[in-house]
C-alpha positions, 0 to 999 in steps of 0.5 A: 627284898631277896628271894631266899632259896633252901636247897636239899643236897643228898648225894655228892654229885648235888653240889655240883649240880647247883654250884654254878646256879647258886654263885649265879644267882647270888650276883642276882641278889639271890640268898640261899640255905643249904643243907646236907647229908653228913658225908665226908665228901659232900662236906669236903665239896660244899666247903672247896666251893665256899657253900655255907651249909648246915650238916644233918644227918646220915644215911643209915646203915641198914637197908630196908623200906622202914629205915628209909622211911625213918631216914626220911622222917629225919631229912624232913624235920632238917628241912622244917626246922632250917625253914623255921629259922631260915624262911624260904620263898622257894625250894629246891633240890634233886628228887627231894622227897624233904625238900617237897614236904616242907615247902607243902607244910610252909605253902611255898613252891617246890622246884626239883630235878630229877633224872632216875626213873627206878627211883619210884617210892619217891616219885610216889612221894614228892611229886604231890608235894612240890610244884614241878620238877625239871626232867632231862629229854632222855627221862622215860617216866611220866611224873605229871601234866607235860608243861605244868608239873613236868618240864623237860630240858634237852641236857644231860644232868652232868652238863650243870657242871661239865659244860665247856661253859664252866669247865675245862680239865686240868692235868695237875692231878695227872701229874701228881698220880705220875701219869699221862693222858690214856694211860690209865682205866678209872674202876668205881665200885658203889655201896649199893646202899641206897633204897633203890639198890634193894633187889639189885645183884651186882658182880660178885667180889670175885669178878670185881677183883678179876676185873681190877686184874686184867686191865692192870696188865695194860693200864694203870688202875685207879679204883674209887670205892663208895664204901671203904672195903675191908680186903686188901686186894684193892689197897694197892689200886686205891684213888687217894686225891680231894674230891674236887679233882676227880672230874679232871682225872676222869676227862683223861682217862683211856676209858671208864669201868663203873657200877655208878651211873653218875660217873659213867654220864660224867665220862660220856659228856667229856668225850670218855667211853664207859662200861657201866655195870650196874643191872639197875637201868637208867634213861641216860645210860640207854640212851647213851649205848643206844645213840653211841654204842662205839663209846658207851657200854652197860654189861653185867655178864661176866664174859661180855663184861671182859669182852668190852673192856678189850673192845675198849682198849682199841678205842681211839677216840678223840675226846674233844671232838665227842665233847663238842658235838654232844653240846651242839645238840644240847643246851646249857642247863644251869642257864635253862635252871637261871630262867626258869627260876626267874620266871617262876619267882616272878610269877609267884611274887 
């Protein structure tokens, strides 16, 4: 009989970290169920990709440890009443607090990854639930027992999706935005609408704008906001193109100003420098600055902010060349999931 598989997705970067996982794992005879968070992107993701999903709710709009805990209540009934009806042997998903609830509630293992250490209320929550969870090397919190409910991989997160193995960049997005490699700066500016972003200051609007402006002088500027703004300022500078291609527009960048820390890791694995300008800390973004202080910045001081991105524009670095070298030290983690999988399913049978 397949093995049937209930993956939780929250947050857009989830589908690809599982992509590739589940279209090997289907060729395994493998059967999966996925659900998701109404997002227009995650949405328009699962169904580029030809994932079935069922769609549950969104994430609400007020901050506020009480309106995450009722989000989560909603996340969690999702995920028993698509168990009632799908009846899975295994879960699995990213840091899903839902995802490792109802596996408890149905007795059936729970596999999650993770990789955000100041994700803590949750760690609180789902790490006496599911059964292990997958943590890179760079992780810098201690969530259980080393090789019994903790298992470390020696990847970065990004390399579910961004490993040579399944991804190589195309140029057609270039083309159509009317641009050439180098020639243009990737700004992301985030919502900060998450739990975790509760007691975060980040720039004011004002140096945001400020700093849209200045590398406008050099570069063309392409911003991707999380959340629509109402400001005009930003229509002439705003990224219109389907999701599916921003990985390719990212790998040719001349380098990258971000407030999230998914998209500075996704440019540090395709060889892109970064600044990344989030007070929130991560053991990725460390890290990366730590090991590569040449090509990966955090700053969230306005002058230091403005004095790397001159640094950054007299970075000549050769992108292929970086790329290549962080995989010689590293491994494929969507192989090291396959397995992993594999031999907990058989184990467990």
């Amino acid at each position: 009989m397949a093995m049937k598989i209930l993956i939780d997705i929250n947050h857009p970067a989830h589908v690809h970290y599982f992509r590739n996982f589940i279209k090997l794992m289907e060729a395994k005879g493998y059967v999966f169920h996925v659900i998701n968070r109404d997002s227009s992107m995650i949405n328009e993701l699962l169904d580029y990709y030809g994932i079935e999903h069922v769609v549950r709710n969104k994430r609400p709009k007020r901050k506020g440890t009480i309106a995450s805990l009722l989000n989560l209540a909603q996340m969690t009934w999702w995920c028993i009443r698509e168990s009632m009806f799908f009846r899975p042997d295994i879960y699995l998903g990213f840091a899903s607090s839902a995802c490792a609830i109802t596996s408890k509630l149905f007795r059936k293992p729970c596999i999650l990854v993770d990789d955000t250490e100041h994700n803590s209320m949750n760690h609180k929550i789902y790490v006496p639930c599911c059964s292990c969870v997958l943590t890179p090397f760079y992780f810098n919190k201690q969530l259980g027992v080393e090789g019994e409910k903790q298992f470390r991989f020696n990847a970065f997160i990004e390399q579910f999706y961004l490993h040579s193995t399944y991804y190589h960049s195309e140029t057609q997005v270039l083309e159509e935005l009317g641009v050439r490699p180098g020639e243009y700066v990737i700004v992301r500016y985030i919502a900060y609408d998450a739990h975790h972003d509760l007691r975060v200051h980040p720039l004011s609007n004002e140096a945001k704008k400020r700093i849209i402006q200045e590398l406008a002088a050099n570069y063309r500027v392409f911003v991707s906001l999380e959340s629509r703004a109402m400001d005009s300022f930003y229509d002439p500078y705003l990224l219109h193109i389907s999701p599916e291609k921003m990985h390719d527009l990212e790998a040719h960048a001349k380098f990258m100003v971000t407030e999230g820390a998914t998209m500075a890791s996704e440019a540090f694995v395709l060889g892109v420098p970064y600044l990344y300008l989030n007070p929130l800390r991560c053991g990725y973004i460390d890290y990366q600055c730590r090991m590569y202080p040449q090509r990966s910045f955090h700053a969230t001081e306005e002058d230091e902010v403005f004095d790397i991105i001159k640094r950054l524009g007299n970075n000549n670095c050769e992108r292929g060349i970086f790329r290549s070298g962080i995989e010689k030290v590293t491994i494929n983690p969507t192989e090291y999931l396959v397995q992993f999988v594999e031999k907990y399913t058989k184990k467990n049978r």
